[in-house]
C-alpha positions as CSV (number, residue, x, y, z in Angstrom):
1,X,6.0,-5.2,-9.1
2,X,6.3,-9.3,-8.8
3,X,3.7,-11.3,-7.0
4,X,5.9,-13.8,-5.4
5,X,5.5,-16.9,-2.6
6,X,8.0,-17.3,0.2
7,X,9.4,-20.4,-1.4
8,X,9.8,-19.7,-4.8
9,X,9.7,-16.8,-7.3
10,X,7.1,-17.5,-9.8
11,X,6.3,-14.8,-12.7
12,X,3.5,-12.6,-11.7
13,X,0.3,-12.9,-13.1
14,X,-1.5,-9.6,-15.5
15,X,-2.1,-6.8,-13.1
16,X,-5.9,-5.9,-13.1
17,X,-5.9,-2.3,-14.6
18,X,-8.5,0.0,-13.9
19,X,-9.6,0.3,-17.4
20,X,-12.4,3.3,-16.1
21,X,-8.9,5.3,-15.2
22,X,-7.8,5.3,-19.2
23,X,-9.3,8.3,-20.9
24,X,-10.0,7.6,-24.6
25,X,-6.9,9.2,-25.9
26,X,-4.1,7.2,-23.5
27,X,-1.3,9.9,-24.5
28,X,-3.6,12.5,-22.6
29,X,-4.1,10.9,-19.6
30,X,-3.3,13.5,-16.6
31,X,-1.5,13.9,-13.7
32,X,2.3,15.0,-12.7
33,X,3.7,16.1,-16.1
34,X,1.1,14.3,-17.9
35,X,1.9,11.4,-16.1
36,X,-0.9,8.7,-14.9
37,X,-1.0,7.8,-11.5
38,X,-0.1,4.4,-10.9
39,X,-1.4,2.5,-7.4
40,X,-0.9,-0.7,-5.8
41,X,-4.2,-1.2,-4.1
42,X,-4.9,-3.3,-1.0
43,X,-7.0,-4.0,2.4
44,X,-6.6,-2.9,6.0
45,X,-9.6,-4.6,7.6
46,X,-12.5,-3.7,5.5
47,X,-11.1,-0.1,4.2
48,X,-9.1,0.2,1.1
49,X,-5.9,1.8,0.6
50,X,-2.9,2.4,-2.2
51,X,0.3,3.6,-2.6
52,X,2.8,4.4,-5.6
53,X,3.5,1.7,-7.9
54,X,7.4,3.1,-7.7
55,X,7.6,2.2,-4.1
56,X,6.7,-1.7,-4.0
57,X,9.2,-4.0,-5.1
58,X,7.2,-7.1,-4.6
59,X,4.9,-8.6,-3.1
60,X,4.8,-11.9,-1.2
61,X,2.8,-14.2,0.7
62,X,2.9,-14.2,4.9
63,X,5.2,-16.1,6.5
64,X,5.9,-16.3,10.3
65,X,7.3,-12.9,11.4
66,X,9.8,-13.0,14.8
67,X,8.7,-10.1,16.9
68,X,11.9,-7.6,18.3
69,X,12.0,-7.0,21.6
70,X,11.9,-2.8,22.6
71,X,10.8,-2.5,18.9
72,X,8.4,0.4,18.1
73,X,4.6,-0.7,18.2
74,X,4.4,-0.5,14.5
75,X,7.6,-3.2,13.8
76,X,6.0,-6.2,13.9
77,X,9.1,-7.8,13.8
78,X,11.9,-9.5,11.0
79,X,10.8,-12.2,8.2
80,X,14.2,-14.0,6.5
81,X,12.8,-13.2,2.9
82,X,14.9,-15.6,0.5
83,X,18.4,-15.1,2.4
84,X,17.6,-11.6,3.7
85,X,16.5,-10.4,7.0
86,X,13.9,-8.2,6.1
87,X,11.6,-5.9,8.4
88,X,8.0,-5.7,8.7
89,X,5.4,-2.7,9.7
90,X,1.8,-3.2,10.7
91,X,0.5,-0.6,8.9
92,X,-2.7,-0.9,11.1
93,X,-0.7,0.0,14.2
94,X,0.9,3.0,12.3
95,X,-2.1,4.6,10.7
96,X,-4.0,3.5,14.4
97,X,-6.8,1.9,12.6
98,X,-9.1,0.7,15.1
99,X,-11.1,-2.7,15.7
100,X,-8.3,-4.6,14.6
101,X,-9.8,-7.8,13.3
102,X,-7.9,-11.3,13.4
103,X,-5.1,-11.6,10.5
104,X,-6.0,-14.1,8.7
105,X,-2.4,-15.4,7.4
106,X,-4.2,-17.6,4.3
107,X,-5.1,-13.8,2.3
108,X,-2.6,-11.4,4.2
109,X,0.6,-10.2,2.0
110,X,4.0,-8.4,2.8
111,X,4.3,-5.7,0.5
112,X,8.5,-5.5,0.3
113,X,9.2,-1.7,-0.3
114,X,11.9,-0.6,-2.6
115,X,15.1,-0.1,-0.7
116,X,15.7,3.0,-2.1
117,X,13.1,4.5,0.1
118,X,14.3,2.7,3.5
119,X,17.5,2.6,4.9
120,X,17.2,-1.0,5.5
121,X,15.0,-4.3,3.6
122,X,11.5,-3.2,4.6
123,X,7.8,-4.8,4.3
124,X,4.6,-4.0,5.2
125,X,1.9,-6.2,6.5
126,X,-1.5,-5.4,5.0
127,X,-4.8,-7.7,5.1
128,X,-4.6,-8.3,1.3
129,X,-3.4,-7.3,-2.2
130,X,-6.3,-6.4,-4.9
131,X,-4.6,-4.7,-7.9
132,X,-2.3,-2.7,-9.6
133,X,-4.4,0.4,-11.2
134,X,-4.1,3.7,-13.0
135,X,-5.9,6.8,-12.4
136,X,-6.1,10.1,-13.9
137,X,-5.3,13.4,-12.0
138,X,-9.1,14.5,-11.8
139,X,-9.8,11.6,-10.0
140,X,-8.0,12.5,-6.9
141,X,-9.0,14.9,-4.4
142,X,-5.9,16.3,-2.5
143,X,-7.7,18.9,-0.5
144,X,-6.7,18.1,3.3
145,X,-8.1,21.3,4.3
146,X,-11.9,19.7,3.3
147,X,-11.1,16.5,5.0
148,X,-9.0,17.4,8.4
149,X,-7.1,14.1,8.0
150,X,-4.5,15.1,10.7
151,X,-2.0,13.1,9.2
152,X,0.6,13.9,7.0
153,X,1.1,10.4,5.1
154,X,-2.4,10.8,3.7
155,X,-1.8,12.1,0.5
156,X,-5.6,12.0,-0.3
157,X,-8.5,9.9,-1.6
158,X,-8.9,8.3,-5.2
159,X,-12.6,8.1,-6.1
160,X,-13.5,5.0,-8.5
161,X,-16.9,5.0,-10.4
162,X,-18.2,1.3,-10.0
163,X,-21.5,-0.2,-10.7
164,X,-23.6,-2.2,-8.1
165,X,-26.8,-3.6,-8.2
166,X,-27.4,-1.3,-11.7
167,X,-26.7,1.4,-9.8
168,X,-23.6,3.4,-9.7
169,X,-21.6,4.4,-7.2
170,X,-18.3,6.2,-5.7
171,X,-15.5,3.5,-3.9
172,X,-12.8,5.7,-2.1
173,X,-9.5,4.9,-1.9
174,X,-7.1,6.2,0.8
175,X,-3.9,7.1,-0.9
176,X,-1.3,7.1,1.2
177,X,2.7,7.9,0.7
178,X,4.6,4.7,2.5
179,X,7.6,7.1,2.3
180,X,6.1,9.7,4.5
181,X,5.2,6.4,6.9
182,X,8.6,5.0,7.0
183,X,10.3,8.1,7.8
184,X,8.5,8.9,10.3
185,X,8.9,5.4,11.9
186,X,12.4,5.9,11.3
187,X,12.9,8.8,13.7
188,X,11.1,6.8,16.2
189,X,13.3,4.4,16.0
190,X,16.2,6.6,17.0
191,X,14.5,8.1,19.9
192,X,14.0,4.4,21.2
């Protein structure tokens, strides 16, 4: 993934890794065939979310977005990224977060999706970027059953050990799979 500005590509900076995901040995790291789990983390209002690494091409800063008319709630409209007309979802609209705050355009990003997993140029609007991190299989807690989530884009919550105040606590993470989102935005679209 790139970190990029409207204007310009410019290299992207060192991803912060979540060096508490690495287990000692790096080659036994689980997950899907031994594979780590790799996130790009970010903010809706004051909750934190991820999704694959695999699915984000790049990310930029806002730019003015031109709303559609008879669009679904959740297109927030089109963005000419570099040349290309490129379509933006409110991720708070589609996961119906509530007490949507003010977006604050000077820390908000677009999140460009890889094309491969929309049928057209795609981006989603979140509140901000964090980091790019790794985590290890037992980390994750996949049981729906336990948390009732009601909605099948929720893959499940990544728990992070982080210290505050000499204390330490749990952060959860809501990972969610922005392929199961678009899809399903996608046949909403054609009912429209």
């Amino acid at each position: 993934m790139t970190a990029t500005n409207e204007t310009a590509e410019s290299p992207a900076q060192p991803a912060q890794e979540n060096k508490s995901a690495y287990s000692k040995d790096q080659t036994q790291v689980a997950g899907p065939a031994g594979k780590a789990i790799h996130v790009v983390e970010f903010l809706l209002g004051n909750e934190h979310y991820a999704v694959d690494l695999t699915d984000v091409r790049e990310v930029v800063e806002y730019t003015a977005i031109t709303p559609l008319p008879n669009a679904p709630a959740a297109v927030q409209g089109i963005i000419d990224l570099r040349g290309e007309i490129t379509t933006i979802l409110d991720l708070r609209q589609r996961l119906n977060i509530a007490g949507q705050e003010k977006l604050v355009k000077e820390t908000s990003r677009i999140m460009v999706l890889d094309e491969k997993i929309t049928r057209v140029k795609t981006g989603v609007l979140v509140d901000d970027v964090l980091a790019v991190s790794m985590f290890e299989r037992k980390d994750i807690d996949t049981n729906k059953e336990g948390g009732n989530w009601g909605d099948p884009a929720i893959l499940g919550t990544i728990r992070r050990k982080i210290k505050e105040l000499d204390r330490e606590k749990t952060d959860l993470i809501i990972w969610i799979d922005i392929r199961q989102l678009t899809q399903s935005l996608d046949e909403k679209t054609k009912k429209v």
